[in-house]
N, C-alpha and C positions, 0 to 999 in steps of 0.2 A: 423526551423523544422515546416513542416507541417502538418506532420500526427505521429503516435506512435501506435505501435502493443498491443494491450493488451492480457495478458496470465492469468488462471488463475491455481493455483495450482493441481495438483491433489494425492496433501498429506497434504496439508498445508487449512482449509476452510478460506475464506474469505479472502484470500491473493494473490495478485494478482502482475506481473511485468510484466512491461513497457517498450517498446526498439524502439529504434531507425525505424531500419527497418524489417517490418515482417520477422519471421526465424530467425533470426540473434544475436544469442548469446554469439557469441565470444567475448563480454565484462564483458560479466556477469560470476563471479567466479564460478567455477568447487564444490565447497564444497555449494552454495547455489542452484547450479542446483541441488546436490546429495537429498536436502532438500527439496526442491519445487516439485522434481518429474518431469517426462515427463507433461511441459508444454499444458496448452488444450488453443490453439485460443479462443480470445474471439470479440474481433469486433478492427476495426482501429478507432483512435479518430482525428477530428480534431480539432487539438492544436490552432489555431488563434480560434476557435470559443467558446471557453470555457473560463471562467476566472478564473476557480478553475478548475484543475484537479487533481485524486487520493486526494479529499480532500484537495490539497494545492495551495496555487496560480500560477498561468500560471507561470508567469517568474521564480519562485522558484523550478517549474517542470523543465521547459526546464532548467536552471543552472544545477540540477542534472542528467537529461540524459546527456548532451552534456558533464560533465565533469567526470560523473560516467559510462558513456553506457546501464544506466540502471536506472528505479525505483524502488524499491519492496513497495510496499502496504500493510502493514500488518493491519488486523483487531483491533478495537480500544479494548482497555482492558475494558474488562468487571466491573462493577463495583460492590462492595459487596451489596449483599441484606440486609446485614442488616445497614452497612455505611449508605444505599439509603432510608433504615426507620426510621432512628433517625434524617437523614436532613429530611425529610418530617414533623418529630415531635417538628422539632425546636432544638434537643439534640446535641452536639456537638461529637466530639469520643470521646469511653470507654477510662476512666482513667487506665492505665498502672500501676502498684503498684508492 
């Protein structure tokens, strides 16, 4: 694989998939297109030149296109605000009682 289409949603923010060959979504399931919405192009990448793509590494990329027809990228979870101020305080999590 030399190259990969990149889409980005446009129902879905920050989430984006990955295919083989620009246009070409006849691998990628019918209930995740209903999700994702009419695809928007977003640029072509090339795969030898990168050693992480969509966040993960080349080879673990290219294993999932070539064996799924697809990637999907979804946005990282957000993390609680207030989880992110008691680690900053040193405080472990709220005891559960």
């Amino acid at each position: 694989m030399k190259l990969c289409a990149v889409y980005k949603s446009s129902k879905k923010a920050d989430t984006y998939l990955y295919v083989e060959k620009r246009d070409d979504f006849s691998e990628v399931p019918e209930a995740l297109m209903k999700v994702f919405g009419p695809p928007q192009f977003v640029t072509l990448v090339p795969v030898i030149k990168h050693d992480k793509i969509a966040n993960i590494d080349r080879s673990e990329f290219i294993d999932k296109v070539t064996s799924e027809g697809y990637y999907l990228q979804l946005p990282p979870k957000e993390k609680s605000l207030l989880a992110q101020h008691r680690e900053e305080l040193g405080l472990g999590k709220p005891n559960r009682s």
